[in-house]
Backbone of each chain as ProteinMPNN parsed JSONL, in Angstrom:
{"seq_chain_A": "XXXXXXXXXXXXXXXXXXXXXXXXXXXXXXXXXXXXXXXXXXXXXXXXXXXXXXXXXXXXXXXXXXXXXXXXXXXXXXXXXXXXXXXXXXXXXXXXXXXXXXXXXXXXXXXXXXXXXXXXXXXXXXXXXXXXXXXXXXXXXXXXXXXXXXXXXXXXXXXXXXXXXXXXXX", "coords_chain_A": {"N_chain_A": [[13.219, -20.353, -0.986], [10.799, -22.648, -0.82], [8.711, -25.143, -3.673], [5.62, -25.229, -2.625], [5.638, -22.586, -0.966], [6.055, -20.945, -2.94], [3.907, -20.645, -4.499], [1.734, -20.378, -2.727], [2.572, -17.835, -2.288], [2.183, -16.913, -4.889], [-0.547, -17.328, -5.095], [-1.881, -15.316, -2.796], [-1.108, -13.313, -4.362], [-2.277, -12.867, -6.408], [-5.131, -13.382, -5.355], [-5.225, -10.56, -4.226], [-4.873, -9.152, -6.288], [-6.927, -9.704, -8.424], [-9.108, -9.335, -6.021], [-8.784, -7.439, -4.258], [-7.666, -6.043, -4.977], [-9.41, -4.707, -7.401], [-8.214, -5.248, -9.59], [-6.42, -3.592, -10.526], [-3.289, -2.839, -11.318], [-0.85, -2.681, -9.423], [1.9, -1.669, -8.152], [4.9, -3.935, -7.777], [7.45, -4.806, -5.366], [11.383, -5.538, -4.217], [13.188, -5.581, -1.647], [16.364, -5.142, -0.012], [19.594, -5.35, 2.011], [22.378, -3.214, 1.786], [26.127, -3.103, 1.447], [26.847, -1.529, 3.454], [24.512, -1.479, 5.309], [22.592, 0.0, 4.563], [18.417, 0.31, 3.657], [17.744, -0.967, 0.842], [15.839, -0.596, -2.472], [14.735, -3.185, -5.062], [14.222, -3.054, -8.287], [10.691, -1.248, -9.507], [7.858, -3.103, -10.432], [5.606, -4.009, -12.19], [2.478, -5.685, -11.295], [1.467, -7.647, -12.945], [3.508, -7.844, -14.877], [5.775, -9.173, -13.062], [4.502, -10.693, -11.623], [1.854, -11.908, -12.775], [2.763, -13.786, -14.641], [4.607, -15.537, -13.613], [4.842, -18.998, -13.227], [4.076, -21.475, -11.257], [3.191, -24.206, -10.836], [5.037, -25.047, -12.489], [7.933, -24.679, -12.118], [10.215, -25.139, -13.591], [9.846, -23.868, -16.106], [10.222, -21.37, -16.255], [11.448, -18.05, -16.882], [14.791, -17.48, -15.429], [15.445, -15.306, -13.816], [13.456, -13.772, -13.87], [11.164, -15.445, -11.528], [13.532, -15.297, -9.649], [12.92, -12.374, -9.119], [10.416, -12.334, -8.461], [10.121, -14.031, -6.285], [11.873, -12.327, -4.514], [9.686, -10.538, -4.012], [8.303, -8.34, -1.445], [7.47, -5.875, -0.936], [4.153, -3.627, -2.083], [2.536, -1.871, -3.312], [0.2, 0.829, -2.588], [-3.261, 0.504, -3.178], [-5.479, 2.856, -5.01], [-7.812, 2.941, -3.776], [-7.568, 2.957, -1.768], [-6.697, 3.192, 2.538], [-3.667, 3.442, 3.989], [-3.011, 3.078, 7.32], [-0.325, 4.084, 9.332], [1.147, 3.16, 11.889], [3.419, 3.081, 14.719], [3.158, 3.317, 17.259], [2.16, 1.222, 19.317], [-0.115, 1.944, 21.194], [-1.258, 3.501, 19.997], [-3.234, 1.946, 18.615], [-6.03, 1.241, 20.287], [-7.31, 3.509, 20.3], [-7.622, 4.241, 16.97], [-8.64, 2.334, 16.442], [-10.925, 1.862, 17.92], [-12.477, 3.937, 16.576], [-13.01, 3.547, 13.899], [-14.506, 1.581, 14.208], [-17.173, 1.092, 13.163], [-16.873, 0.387, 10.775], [-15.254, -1.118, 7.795], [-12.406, -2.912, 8.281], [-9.017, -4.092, 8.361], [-6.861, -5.121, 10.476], [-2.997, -5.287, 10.654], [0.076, -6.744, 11.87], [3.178, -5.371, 11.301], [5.295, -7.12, 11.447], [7.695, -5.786, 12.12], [8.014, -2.987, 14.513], [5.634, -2.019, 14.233], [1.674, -1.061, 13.324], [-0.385, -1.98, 10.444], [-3.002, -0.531, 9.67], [-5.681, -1.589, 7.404], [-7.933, 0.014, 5.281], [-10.206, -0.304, 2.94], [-12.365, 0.967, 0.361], [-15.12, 2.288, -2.096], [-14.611, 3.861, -3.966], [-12.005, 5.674, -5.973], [-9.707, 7.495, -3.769], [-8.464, 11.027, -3.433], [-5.352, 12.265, -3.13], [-4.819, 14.226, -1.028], [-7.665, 13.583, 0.327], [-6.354, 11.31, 1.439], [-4.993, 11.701, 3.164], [-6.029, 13.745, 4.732], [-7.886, 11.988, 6.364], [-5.464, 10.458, 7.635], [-3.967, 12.293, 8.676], [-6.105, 13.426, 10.653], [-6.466, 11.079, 12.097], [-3.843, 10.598, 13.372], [-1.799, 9.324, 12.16], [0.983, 8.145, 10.081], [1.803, 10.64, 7.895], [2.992, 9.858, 5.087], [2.173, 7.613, 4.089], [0.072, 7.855, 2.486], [0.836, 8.764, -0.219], [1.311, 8.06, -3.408], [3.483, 7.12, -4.628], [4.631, 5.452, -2.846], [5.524, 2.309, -1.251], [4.433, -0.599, 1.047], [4.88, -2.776, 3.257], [4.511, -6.155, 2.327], [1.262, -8.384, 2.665], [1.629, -11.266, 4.791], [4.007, -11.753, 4.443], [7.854, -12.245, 4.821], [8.993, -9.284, 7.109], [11.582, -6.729, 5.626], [13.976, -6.307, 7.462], [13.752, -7.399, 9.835], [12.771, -10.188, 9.429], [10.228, -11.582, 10.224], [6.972, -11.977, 9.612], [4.6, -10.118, 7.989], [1.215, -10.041, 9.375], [-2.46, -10.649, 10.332], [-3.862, -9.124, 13.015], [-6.53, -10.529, 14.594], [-10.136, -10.009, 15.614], [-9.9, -9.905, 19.473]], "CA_chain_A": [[11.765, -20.498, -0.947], [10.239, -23.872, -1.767], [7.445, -24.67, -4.346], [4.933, -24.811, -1.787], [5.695, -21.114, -0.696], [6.011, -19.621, -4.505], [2.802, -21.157, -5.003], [1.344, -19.901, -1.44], [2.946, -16.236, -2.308], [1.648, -16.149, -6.36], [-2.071, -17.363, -4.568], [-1.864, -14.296, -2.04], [-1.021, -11.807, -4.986], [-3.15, -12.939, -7.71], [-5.592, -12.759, -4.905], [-5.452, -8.791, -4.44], [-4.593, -8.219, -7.66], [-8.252, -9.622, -8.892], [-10.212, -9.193, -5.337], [-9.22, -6.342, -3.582], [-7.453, -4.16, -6.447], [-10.212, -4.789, -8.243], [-7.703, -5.953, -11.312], [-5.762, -2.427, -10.507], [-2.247, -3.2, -11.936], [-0.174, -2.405, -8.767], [3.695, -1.953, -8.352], [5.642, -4.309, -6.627], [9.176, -4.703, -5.534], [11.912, -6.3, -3.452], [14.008, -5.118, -0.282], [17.55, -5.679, 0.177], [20.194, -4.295, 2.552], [23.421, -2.834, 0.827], [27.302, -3.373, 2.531], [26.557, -0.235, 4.55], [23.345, -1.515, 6.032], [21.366, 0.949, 4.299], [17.724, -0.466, 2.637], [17.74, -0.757, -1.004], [14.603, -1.233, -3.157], [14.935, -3.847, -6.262], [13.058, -2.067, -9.482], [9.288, -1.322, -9.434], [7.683, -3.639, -11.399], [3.652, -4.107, -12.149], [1.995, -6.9, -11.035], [1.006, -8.029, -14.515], [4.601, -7.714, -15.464], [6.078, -9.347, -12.414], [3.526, -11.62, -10.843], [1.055, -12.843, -13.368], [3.446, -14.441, -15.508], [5.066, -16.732, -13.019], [4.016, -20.322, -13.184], [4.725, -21.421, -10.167], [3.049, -25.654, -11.122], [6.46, -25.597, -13.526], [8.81, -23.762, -11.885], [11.492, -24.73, -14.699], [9.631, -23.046, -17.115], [10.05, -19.518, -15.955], [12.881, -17.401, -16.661], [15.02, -17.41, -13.983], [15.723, -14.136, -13.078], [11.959, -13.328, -13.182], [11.831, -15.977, -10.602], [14.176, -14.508, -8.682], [12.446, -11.393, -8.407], [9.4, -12.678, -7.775], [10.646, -14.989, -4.823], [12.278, -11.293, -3.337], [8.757, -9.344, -3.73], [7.735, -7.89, 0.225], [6.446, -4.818, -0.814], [3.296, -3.198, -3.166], [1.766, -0.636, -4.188], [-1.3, 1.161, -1.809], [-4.493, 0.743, -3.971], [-6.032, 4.372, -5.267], [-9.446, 2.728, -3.059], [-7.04, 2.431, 0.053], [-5.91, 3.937, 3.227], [-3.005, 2.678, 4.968], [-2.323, 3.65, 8.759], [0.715, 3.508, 9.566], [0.96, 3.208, 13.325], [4.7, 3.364, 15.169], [3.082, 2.78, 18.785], [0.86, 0.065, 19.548], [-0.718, 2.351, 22.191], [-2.12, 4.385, 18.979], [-4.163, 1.379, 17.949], [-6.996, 1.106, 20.287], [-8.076, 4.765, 20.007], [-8.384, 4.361, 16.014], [-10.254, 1.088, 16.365], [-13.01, 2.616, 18.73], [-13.229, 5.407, 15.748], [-13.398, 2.749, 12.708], [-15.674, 0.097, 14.393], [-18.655, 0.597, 12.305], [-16.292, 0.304, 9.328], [-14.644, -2.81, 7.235], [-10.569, -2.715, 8.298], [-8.265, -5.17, 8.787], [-5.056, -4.568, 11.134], [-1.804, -6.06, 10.438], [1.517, -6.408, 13.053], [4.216, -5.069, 10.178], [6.946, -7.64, 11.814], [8.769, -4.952, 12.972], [7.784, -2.61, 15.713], [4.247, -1.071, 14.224], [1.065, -2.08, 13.001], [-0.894, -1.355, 9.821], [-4.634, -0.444, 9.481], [-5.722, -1.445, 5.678], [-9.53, 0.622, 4.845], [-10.889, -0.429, 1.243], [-13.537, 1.937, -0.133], [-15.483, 1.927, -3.104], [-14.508, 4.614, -4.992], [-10.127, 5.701, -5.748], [-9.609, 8.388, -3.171], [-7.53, 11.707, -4.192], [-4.073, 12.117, -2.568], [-5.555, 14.874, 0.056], [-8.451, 12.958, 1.142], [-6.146, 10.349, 2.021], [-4.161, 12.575, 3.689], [-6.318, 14.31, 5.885], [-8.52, 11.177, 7.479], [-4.546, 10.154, 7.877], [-3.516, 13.176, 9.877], [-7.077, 13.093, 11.559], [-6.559, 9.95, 13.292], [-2.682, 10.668, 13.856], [-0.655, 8.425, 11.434], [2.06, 8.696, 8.891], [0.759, 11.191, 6.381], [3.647, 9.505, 4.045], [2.262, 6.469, 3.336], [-0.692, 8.23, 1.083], [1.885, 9.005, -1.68], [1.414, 6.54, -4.718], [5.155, 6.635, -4.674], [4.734, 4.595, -1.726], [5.091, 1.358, -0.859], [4.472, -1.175, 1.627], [5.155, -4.202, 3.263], [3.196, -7.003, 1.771], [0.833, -8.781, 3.759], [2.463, -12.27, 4.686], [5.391, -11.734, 3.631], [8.387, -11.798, 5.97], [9.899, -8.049, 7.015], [12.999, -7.091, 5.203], [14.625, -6.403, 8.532], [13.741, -8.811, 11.09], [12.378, -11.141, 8.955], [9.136, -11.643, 11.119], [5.568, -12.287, 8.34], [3.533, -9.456, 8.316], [0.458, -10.929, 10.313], [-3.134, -10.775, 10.17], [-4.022, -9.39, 13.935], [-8.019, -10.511, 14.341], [-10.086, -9.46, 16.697], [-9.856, -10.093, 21.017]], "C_chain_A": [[11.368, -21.761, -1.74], [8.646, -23.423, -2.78], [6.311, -24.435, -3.853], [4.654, -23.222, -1.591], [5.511, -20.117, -1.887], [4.502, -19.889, -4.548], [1.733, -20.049, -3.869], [1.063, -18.058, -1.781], [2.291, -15.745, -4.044], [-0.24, -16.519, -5.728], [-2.612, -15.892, -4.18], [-1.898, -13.014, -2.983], [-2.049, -11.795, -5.746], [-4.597, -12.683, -6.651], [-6.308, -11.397, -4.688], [-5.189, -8.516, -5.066], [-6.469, -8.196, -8.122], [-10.028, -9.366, -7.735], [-10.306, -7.82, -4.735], [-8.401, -5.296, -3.957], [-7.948, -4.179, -7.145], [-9.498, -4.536, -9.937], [-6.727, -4.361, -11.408], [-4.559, -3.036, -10.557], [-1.2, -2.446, -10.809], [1.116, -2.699, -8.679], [3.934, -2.585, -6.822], [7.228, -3.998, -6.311], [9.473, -5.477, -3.841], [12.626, -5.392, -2.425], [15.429, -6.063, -0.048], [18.397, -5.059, 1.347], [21.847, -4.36, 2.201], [24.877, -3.325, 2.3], [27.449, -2.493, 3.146], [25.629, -0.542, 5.951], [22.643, -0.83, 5.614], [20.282, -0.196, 3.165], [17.678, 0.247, 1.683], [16.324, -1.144, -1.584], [15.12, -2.308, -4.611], [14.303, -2.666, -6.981], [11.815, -2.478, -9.09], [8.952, -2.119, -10.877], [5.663, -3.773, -11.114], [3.185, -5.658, -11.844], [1.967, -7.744, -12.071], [2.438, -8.356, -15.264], [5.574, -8.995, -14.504], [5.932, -10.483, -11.801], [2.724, -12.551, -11.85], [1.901, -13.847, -14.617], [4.482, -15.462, -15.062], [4.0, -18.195, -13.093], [4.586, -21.327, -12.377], [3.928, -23.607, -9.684], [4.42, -26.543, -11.75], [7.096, -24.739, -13.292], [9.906, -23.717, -13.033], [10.487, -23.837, -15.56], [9.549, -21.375, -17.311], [11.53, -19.329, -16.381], [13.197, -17.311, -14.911], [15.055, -16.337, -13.146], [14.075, -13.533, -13.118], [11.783, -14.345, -11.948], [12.212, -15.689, -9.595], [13.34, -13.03, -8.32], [11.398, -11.329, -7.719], [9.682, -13.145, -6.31], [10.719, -13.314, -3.914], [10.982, -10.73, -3.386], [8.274, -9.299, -1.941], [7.372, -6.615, 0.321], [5.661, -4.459, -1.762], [3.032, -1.922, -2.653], [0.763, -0.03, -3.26], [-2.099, 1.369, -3.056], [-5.09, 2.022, -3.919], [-6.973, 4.343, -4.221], [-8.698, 2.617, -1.582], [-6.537, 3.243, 0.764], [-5.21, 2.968, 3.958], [-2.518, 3.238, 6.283], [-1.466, 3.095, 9.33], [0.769, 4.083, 11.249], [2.403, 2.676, 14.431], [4.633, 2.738, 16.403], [1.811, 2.357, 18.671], [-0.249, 0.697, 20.519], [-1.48, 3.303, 21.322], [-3.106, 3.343, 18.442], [-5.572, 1.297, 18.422], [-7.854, 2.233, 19.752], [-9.035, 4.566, 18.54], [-9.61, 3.118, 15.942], [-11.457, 1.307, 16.857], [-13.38, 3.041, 17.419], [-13.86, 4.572, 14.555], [-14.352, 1.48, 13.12], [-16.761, -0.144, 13.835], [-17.984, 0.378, 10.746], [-15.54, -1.101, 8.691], [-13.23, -2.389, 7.187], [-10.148, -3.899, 8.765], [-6.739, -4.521, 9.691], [-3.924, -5.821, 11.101], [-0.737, -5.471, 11.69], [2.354, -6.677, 11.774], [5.223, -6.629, 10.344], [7.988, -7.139, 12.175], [7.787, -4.235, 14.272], [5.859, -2.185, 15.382], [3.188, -2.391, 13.323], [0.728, -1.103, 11.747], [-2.467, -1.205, 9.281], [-5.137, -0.195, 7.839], [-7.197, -1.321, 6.349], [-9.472, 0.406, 3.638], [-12.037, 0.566, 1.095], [-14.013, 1.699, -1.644], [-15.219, 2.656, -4.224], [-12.6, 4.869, -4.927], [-10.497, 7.077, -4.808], [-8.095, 9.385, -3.475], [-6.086, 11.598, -2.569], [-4.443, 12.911, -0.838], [-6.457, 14.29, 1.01], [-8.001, 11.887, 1.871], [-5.373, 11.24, 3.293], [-4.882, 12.914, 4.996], [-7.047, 13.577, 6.967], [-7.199, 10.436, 8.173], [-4.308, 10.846, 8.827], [-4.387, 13.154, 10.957], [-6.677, 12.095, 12.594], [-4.813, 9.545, 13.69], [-1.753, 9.455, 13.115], [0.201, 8.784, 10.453], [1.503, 9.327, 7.492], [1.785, 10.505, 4.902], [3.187, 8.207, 3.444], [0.599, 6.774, 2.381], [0.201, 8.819, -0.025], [0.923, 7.349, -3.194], [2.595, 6.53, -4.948], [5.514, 6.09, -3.546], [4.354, 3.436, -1.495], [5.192, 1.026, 0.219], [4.392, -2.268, 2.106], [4.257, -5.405, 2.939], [3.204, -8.144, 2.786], [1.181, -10.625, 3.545], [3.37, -12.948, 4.066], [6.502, -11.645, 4.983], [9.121, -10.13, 5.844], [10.937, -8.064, 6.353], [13.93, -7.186, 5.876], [14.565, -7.229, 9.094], [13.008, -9.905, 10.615], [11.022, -12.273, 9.545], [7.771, -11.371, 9.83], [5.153, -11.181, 9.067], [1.596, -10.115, 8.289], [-0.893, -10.058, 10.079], [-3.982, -10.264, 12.079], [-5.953, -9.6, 14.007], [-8.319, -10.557, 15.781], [-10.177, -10.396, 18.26], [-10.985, -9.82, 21.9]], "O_chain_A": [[11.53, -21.931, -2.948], [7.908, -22.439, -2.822], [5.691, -23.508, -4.373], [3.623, -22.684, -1.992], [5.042, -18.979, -1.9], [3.908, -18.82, -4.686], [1.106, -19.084, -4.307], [0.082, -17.325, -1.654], [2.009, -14.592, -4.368], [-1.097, -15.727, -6.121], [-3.459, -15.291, -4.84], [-2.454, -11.957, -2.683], [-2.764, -10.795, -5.821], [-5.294, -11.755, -7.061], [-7.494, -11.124, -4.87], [-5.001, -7.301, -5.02], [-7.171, -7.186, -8.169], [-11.212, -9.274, -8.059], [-11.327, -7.139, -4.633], [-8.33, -4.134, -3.556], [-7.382, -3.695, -8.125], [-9.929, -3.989, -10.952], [-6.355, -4.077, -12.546], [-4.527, -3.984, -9.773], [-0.625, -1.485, -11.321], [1.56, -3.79, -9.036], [3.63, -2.305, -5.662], [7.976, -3.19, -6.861], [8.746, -5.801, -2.902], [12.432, -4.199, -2.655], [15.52, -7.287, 0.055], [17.835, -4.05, 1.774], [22.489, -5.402, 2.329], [24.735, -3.676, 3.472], [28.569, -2.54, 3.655], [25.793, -0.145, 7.104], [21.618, -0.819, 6.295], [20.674, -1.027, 2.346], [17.608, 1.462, 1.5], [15.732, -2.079, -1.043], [16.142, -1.87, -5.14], [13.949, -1.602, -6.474], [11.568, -3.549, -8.536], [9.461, -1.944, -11.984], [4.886, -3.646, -10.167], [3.753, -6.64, -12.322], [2.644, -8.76, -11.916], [2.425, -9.126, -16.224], [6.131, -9.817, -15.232], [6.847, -11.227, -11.448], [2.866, -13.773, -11.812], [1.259, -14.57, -15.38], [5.132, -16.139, -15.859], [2.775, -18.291, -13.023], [5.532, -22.003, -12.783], [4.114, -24.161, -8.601], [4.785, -27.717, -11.693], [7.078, -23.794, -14.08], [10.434, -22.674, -13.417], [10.782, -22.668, -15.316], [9.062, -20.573, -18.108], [12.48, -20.107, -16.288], [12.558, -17.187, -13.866], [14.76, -16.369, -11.951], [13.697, -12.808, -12.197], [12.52, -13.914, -11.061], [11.52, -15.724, -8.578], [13.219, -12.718, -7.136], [11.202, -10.645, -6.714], [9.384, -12.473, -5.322], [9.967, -13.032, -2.981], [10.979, -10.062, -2.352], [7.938, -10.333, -1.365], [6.991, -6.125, 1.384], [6.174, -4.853, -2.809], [3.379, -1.235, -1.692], [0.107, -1.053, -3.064], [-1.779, 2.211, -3.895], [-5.289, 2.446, -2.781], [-7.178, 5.397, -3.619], [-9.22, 2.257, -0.526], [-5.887, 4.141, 0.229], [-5.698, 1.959, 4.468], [-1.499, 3.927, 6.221], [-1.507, 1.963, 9.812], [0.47, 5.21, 11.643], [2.138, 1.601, 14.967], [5.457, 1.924, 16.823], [0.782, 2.823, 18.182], [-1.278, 0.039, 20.674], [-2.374, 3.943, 21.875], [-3.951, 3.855, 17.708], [-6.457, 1.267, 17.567], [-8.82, 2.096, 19.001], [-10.262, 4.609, 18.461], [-10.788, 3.025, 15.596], [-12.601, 1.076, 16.463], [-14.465, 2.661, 16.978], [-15.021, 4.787, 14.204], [-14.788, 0.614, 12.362], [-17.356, -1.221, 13.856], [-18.667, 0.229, 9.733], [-15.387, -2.075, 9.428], [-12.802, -1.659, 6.293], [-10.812, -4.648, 9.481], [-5.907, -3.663, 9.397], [-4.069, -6.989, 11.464], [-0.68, -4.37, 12.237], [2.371, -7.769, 11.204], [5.779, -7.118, 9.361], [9.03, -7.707, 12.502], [6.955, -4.905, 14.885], [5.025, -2.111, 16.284], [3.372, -3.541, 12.926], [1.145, 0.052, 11.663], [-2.891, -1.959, 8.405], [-5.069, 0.849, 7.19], [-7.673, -1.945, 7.298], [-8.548, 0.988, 3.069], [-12.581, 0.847, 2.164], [-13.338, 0.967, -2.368], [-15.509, 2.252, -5.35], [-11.937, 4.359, -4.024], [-11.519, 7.7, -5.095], [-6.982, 8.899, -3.678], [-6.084, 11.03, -1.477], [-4.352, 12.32, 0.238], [-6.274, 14.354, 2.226], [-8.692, 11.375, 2.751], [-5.61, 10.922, 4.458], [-4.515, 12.521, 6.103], [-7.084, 13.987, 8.127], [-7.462, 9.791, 9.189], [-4.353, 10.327, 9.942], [-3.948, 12.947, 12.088], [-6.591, 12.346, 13.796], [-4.505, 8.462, 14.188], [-1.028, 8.754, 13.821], [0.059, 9.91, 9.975], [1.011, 8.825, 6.481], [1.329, 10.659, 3.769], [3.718, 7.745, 2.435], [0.115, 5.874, 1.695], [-0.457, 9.592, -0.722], [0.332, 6.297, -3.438], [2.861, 5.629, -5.743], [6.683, 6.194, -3.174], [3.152, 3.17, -1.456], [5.852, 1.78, 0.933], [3.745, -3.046, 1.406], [3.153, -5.424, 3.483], [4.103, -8.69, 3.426], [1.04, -11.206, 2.469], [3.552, -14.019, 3.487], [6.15, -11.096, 6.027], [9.669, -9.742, 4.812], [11.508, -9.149, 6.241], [14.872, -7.884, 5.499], [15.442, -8.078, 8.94], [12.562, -10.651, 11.486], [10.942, -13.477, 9.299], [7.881, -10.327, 9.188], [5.207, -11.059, 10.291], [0.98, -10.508, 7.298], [-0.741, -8.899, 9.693], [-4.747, -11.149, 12.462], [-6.623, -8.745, 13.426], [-7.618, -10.853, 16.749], [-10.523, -11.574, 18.164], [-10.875, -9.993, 23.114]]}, "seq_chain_B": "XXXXXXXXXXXXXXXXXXXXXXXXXXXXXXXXXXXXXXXX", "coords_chain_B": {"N_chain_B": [[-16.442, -3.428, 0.856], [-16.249, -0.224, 1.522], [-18.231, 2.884, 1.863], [-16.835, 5.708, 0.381], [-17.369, 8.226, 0.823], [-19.347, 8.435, 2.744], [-17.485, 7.53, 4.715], [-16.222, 9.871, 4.934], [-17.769, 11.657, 5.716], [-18.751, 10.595, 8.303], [-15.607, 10.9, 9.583], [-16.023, 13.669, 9.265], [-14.112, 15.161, 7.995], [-14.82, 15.752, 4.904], [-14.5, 18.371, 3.925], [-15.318, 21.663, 1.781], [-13.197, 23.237, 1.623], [-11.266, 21.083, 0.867], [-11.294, 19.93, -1.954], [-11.032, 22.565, -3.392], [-8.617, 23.338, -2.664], [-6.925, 21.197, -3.929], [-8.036, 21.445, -6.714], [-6.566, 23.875, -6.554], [-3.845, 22.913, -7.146], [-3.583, 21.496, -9.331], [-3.799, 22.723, -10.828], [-1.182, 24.219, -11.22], [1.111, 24.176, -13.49], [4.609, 23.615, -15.267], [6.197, 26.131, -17.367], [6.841, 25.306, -21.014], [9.008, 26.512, -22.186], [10.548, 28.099, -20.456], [10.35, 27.027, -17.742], [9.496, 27.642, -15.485], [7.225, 27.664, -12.853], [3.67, 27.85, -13.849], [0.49, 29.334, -13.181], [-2.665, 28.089, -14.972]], "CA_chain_B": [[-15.799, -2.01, 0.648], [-16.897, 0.864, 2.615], [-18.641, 3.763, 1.283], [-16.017, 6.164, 1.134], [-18.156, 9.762, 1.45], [-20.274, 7.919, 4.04], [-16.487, 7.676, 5.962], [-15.241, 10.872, 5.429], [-18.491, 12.421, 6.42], [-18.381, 10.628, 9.489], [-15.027, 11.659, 9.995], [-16.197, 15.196, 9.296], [-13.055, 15.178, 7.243], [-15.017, 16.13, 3.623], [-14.682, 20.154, 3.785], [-15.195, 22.07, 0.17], [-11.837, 23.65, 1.124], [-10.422, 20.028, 0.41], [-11.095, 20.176, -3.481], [-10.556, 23.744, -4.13], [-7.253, 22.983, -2.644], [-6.865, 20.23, -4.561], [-8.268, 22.047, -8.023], [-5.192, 25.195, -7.292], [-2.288, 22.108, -7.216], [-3.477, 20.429, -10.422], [-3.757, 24.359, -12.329], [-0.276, 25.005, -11.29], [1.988, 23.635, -14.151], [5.801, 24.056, -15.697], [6.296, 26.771, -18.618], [7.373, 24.235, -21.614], [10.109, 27.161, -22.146], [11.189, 28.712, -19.019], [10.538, 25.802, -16.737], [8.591, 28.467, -14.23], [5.482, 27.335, -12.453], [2.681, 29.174, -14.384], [-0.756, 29.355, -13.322], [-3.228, 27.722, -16.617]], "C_chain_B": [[-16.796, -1.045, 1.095], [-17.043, 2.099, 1.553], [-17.544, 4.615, 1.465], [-16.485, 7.387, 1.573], [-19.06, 9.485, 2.567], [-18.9, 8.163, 5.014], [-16.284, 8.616, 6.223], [-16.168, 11.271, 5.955], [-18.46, 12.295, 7.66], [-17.911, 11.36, 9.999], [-15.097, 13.235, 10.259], [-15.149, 15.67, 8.763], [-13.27, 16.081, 5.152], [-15.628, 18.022, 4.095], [-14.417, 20.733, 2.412], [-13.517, 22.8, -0.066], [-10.786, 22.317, 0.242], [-9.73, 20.253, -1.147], [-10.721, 21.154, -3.819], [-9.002, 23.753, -3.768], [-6.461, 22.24, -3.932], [-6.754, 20.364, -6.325], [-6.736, 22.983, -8.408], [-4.176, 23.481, -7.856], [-2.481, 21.682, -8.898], [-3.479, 21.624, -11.677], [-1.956, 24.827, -12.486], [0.709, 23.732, -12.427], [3.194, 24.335, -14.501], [5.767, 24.52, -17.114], [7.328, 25.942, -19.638], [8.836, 24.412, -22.087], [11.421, 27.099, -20.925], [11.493, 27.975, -18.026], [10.181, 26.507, -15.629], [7.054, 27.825, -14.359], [4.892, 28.598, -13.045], [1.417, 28.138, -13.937], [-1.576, 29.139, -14.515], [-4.278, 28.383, -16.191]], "O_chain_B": [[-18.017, -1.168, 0.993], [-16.253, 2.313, 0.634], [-17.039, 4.539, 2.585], [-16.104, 7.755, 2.684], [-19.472, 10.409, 3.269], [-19.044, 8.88, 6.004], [-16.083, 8.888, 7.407], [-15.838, 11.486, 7.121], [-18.246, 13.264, 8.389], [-18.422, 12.26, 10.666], [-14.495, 13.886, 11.113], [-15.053, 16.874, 8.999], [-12.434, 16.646, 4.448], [-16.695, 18.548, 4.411], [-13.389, 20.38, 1.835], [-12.846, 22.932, -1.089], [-9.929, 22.479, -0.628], [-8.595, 20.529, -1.535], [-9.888, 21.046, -4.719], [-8.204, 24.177, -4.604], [-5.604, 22.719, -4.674], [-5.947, 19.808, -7.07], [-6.057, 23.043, -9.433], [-4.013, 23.219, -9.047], [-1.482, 21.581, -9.609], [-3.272, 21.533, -12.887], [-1.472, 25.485, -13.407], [0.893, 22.57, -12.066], [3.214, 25.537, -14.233], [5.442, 23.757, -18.024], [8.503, 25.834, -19.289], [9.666, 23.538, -22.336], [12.472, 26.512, -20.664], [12.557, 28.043, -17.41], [10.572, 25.981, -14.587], [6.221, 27.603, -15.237], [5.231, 29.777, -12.945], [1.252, 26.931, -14.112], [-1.339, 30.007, -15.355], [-5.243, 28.553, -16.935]]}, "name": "protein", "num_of_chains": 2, "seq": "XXXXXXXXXXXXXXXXXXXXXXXXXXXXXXXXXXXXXXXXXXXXXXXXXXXXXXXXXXXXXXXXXXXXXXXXXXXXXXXXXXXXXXXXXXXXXXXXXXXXXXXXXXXXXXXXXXXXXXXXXXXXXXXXXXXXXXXXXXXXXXXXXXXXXXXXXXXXXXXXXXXXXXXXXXXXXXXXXXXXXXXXXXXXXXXXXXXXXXXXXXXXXXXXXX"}
């Protein structure tokens, strides 16, 4: 990853760390795949811990192995204020979009096969409530956990190495 | 950022069973002894 890109990728975080986690101290982490093929996570680390302490004008001046972890981050944290819909078949997306059209969402194409529907809200929503407008509109009730992450947005997949994308609207 | 009780209402998703659900999970804790779920 050149300096350009660290620079690009500490913009993007510091970003949603102070706009749309409203300064919420979210865990990141890296993606690897082991001599099996099975995915591995790096350690969870906090943004603040992780992210805000790169200086990415003087790259020598960083430790290196922070650095390094930074460079691997491609997944975070879901914000307490967020729902993420996780969506498997593309033929599940128009439906929810009719349902959320009077609402503020953004949809992402993961880089692998699915897409993901980020909702912000104004208040943190409990584990349940995420849950059930989740099951409601037919998506992965697993990705309301807070022991869940996901792929961060323009970042490439850990698999197919394809940026998770920005789809706007048609 | 979107109201979020304005959404769920929409959805029709905010039912009082939600919370009282919600209230048992957070009563049920581990005896500091025994290590049995006890009701507080």
């Amino acid at each position: 990853m050149d300096k350009l890109e660290l620079q690009a990728k500490k913009g993007l975080l510091d970003k949603m760390y102070f706009k749309d986690a409203k300064q919420f101290n979210f865990y990141v982490c890296g993606t690897y795949v082991d001599k099996e093929g099975n995915k591995k996570f790096t350690k969870w680390k906090k943004y603040l811990d992780a992210v805000a302490n790169i200086d990415v004008l003087n790259l020598e001046k960083n430790n290196w192995k922070d650095l390094k972890y930074f460079e691997g981050i491609d997944q975070r944290q879901i914000y307490p204020h967020e729902i993420v819909l996780d969506l498997e078949d593309p033929n599940q997306l128009d439906p929810i979009v009719e349902i959320l059209k009077q609402w503020n969402f953004s949809v992402w194409k993961t880089g692998s096969r699915g897409f993901h529907v980020h909702i912000l809200f104004n208040r943190n929503m409990t584990t349940i409530e995420k849950e059930n407008v989740v099951r409601l509109l037919g998506a992965d009730v697993q990705k309301c956990s807070e022991k869940n992450l996901i792929a961060l947005e323009n970042t490439p997949h850990w698999k197919s190495g394809n940026k998770k994308t920005e789809v706007k609207d048609e | 950022m979107n109201n979020a009780d304005n959404f769920l209402d929409s959805l029709g998703s905010k039912a009082p069973v939600i919370e009282e659900e919600f209230e048992i999970k957070t009563r049920i804790k581990r005896d500091k002894w025994t290590r049995k779920e006890v009701f507080e």
